[in-house]
C-alpha positions in Angstrom: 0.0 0.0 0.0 1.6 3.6 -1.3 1.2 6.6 1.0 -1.8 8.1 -0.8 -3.5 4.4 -0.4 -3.1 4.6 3.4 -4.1 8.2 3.8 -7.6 7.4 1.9 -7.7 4.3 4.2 -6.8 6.9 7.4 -9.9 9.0 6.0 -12.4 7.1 5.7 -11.8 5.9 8.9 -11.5 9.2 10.3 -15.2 10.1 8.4 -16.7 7.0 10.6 -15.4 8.1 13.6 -16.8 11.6 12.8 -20.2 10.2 12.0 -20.2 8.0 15.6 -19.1 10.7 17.6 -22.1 13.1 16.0 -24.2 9.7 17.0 -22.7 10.1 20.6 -23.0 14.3 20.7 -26.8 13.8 19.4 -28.0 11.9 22.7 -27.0 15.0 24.8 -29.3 18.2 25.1 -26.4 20.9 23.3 -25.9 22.2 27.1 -25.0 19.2 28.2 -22.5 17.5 25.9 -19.4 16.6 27.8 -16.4 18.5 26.8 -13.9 15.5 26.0 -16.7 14.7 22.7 -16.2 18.4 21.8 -12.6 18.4 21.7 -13.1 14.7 19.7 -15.7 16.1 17.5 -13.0 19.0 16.7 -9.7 17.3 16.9 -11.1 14.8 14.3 -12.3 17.3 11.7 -9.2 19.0 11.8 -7.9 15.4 11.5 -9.7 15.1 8.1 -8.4 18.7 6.8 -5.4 17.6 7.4 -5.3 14.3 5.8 -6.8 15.4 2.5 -4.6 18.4 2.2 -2.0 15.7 2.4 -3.3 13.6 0.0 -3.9 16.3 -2.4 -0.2 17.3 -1.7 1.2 14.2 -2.8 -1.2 14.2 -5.9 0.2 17.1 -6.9 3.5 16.5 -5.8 3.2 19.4 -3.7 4.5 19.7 0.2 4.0 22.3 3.2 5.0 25.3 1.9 8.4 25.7 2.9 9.1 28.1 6.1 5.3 28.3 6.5 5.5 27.2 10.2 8.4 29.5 11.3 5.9 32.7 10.5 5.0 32.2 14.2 6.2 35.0 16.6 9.5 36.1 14.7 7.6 39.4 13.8 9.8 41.8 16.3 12.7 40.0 14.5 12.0 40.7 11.1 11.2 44.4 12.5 14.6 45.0 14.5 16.3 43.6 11.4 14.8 45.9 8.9 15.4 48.7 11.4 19.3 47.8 10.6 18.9 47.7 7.2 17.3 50.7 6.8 20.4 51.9 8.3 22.9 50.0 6.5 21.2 51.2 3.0 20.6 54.5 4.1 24.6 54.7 4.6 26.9 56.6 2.4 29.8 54.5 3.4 29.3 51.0 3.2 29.6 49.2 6.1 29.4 45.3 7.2 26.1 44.7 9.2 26.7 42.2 12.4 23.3 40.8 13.7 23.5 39.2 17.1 20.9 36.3 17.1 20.3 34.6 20.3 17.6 32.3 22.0 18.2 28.3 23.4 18.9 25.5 21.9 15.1 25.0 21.1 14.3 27.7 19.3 15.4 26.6 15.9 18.0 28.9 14.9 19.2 27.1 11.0 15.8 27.9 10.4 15.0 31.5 11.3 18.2 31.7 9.3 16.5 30.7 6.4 13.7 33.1 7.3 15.0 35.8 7.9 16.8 35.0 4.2 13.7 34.7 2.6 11.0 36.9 4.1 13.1 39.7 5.4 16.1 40.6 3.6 14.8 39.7 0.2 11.8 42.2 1.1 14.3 44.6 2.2 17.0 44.3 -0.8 13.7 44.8 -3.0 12.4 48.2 -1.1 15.7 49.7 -0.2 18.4 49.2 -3.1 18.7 49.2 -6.4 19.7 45.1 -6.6 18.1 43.3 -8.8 19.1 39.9 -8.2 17.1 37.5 -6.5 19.8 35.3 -4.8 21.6 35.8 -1.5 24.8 33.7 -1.0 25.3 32.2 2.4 28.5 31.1 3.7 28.8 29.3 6.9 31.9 30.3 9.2 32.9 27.5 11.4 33.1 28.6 14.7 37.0 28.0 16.0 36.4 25.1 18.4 39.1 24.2 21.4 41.2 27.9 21.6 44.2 27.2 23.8 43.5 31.3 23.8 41.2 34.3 23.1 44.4 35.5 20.9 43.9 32.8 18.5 40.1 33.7 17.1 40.9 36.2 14.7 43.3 33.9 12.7 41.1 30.9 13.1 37.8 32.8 11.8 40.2 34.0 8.8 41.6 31.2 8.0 38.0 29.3 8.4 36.1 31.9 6.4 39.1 31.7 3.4 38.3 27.7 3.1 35.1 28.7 2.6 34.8 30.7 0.4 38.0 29.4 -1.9 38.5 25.4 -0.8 41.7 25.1 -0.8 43.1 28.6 -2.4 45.6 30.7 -0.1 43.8 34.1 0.0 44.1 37.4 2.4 41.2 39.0 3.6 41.4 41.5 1.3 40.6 38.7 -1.6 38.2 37.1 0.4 36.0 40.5 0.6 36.6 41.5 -3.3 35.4 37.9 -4.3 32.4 38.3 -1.6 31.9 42.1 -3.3 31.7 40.1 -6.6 29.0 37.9 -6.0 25.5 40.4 -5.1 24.5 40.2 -1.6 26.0 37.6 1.3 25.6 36.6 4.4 28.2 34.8 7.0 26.6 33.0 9.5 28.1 31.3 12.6 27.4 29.8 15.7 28.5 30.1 19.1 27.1 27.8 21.6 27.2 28.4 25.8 30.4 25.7 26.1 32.3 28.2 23.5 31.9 31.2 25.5 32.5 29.4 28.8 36.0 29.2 27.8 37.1 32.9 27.3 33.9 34.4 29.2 32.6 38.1 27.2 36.1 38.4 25.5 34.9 35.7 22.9 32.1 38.0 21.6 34.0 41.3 21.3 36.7 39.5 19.7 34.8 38.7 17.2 33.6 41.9 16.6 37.1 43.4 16.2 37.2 40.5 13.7 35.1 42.9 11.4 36.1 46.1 12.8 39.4 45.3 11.1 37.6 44.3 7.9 38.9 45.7 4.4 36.7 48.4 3.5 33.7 47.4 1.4 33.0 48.1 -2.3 30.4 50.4 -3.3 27.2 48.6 -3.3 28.6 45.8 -1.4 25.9 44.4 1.1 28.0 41.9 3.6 25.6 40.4 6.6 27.1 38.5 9.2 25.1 36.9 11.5 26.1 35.5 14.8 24.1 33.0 16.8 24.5 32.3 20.2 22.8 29.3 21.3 21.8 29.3 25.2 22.4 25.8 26.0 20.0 24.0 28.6 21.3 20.9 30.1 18.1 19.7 31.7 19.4 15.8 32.2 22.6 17.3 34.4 22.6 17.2 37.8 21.3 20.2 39.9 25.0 22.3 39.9 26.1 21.9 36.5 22.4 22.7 35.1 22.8 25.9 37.6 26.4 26.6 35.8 24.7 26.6 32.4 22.2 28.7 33.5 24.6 31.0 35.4 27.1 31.4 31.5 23.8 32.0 30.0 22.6 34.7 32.3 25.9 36.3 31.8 26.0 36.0 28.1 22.7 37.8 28.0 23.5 40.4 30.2 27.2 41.0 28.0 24.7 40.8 25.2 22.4 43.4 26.3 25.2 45.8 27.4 26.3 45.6 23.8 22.9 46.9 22.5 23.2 49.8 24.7 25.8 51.1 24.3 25.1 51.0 20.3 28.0 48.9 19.4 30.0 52.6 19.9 33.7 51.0 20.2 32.9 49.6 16.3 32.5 52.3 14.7 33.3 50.8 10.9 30.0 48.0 11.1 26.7 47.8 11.9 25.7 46.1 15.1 22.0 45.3 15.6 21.3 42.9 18.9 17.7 41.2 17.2 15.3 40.1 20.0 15.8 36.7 22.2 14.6 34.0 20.2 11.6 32.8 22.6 9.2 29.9 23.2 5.8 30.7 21.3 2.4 31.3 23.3 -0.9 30.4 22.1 -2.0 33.6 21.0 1.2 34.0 18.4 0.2 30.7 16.9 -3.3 31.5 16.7 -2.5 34.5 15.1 -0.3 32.5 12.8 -3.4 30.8 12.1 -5.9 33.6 11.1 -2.9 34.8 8.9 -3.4 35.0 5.1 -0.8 32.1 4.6 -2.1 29.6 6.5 -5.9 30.2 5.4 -4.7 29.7 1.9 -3.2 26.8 3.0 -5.6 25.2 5.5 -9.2 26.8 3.7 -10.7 29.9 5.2 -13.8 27.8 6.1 -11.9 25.3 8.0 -9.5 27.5 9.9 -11.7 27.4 13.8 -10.8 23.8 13.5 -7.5 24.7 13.4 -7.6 27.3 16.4 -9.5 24.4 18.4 -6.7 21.7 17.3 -3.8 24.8 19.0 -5.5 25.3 21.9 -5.9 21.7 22.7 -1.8 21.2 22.0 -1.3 24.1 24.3 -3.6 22.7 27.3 -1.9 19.5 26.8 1.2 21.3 26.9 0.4 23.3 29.7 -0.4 20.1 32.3 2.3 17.9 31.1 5.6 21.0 31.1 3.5 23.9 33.7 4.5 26.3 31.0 2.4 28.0 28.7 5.1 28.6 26.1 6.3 26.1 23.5 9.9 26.0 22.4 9.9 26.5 18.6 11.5 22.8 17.9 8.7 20.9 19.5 6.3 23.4 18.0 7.8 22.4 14.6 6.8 19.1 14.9 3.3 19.5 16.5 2.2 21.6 13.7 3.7 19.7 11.1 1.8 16.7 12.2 -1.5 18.9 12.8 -1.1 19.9 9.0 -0.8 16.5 7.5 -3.6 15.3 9.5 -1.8 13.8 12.3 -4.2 14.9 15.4 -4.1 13.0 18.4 -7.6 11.3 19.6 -8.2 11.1 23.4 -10.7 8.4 24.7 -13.1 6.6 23.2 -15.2 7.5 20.5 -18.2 4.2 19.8 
């Protein structure tokens, strides 16, 4: 049995247990059906959407559409950034623009990457410059790993960022940044976890900054984004003291952080530093939101969107007993809604 076989096997079932349950719901006066058959009577239908939309996916060789779920909550992201670009467009000189990204380990950072790519700085390229092209080259700069010393980043980063963006060619800087200026737009993204900074404390980040302080001056028209993530890692299956020393660095790291946006990055004065908002678990009112938006009813149907909303707010009072937290970290949210979407909606109790 293909995939399409099994999903028209999954909905027919799914349409007999929607016609037993309305059997069940129709022996109650409506003040007195008992809320578990609600949430059935809803989780199911939003079942159904969800397997047909995938069965009409795979007819059509279609998928989700692609960053569709990671439209949830990043709005004051998206904002912050444009904010900086504004700035960096607005600019006579040309300058690199450093964005500071930085949330836990949950929160999905490759993939606001790709967002941020794809809904905010092509939008911005398009109302703020003259570029025409469409494309964006990333380039991922390995972050140096086991530094006897804080001396040794700058030459690591180089020599890491000259592999790759020429393999196996000897190249200064300054080659590096004409072959970058040469290609439309880039962005240099690396990561920085809470064990990395552990090692050399707040010194880590602002070397790394001097790293593009020192950078060879940019072309005319040259747009160079570097992004730098810094991934709060949470050690919840440590014991009590060394969960409490990861928390502790991470504290810190925020606070260095934070500092930095205050004082406006004024020690470097040849880039642009933006500090974008943490990177946060999602409440139940940003994923509604996400569902009402224009996107998603295109995706879901208009008509059938409150099953939707019914199917969130169930995952979030499931959620809410199981974790005592009403915000969801962005990986497990991932995954929840992808299953929601392609029809895979947990059933609680017993339906005949």
């Amino acid at each position: 049995m293909d995939e399409i076989e099994s999903i028209e096997k999954q909905i027919e079932n799914t349409e007999k247990n929607i016609l037993l349950i309305e059997e069940r719901i129709s022996d109650y006066i409506p003040t007195d059906v008992p809320l578990g058959l609600i949430k059935n009577e809803r989780a199911l239908r939003a079942r159904l959407i969800g397997l047909n939309k995938r069965r009409d996916n795979l007819q059509k060789g279609r998928d989700i559409p692609p960053l569709l779920l990671y439209l949830v909550n990043r709005r004051n992201q998206y904002e912050k950034f444009t904010e900086a670009f504004k700035i960096l467009s607005n600019n006579p000189d040309p300058k690199p623009l450093l964005c500071i990204i930085h949330g836990d380990q949950f929160q999905c950072h490759d993939t606001f990457l790709e967002s941020l790519v794809k809904v905010s700085l092509h939008e911005n390229i398009k109302k703020y410059t003259n570029i025409t092209t469409k494309v964006v080259k990333k380039y991922h700069l390995e972050w140096p790993p086991r530094m006897k010393n804080i001396e040794e980043l700058k030459n690591k980063l180089e020599d890491n960022l000259e592999k790759e963006v020429f393999y196996d060619i000897s190249a200064s800087k300054e080659d590096i940044n004409e072959r970058l200026s040469s290609i439309g737009p880039v962005i240099i993204h690396t990561y920085l976890n809470t064990t990395d900074w552990q090692q050399h404390k707040s010194g880590i980040i602002e070397n790394f900054l001097e790293f593009w302080q020192n950078w060879p001056k940019l072309n005319p028209n040259q747009y160079l984004i570097i992004c730098l993530f810094i991934k709060y890692q949470v050690k919840q299956n440590m014991g009590l003291w060394k969960r409490y020393k990861f928390w502790s660095c991470n504290r810190k790291i925020q606070r260095s952080i934070k500092d930095l946006s205050l004082c406006g990055f004024t020690k470097f004065d040849r880039i642009i530093g933006v500090v974008l908002p943490e990177l946060q678990g999602i409440m139940q009112t940003e994923v509604e939101s996400w569902a009402r938006s224009k996107k998603v009813k295109k995706y879901w149907g208009k008509k059938n969107i409150q099953y939707l909303i019914h199917t969130i707010q169930d995952m979030f009072d499931n959620w809410e007993k199981e974790q005592a937290s009403d915000t969801m970290p962005m990986s497990y949210l991932d995954q929840q809604l992808t299953n929601i979407l392609n029809g895979k909606v947990t059933i609680k109790g017993d339906i005949s």
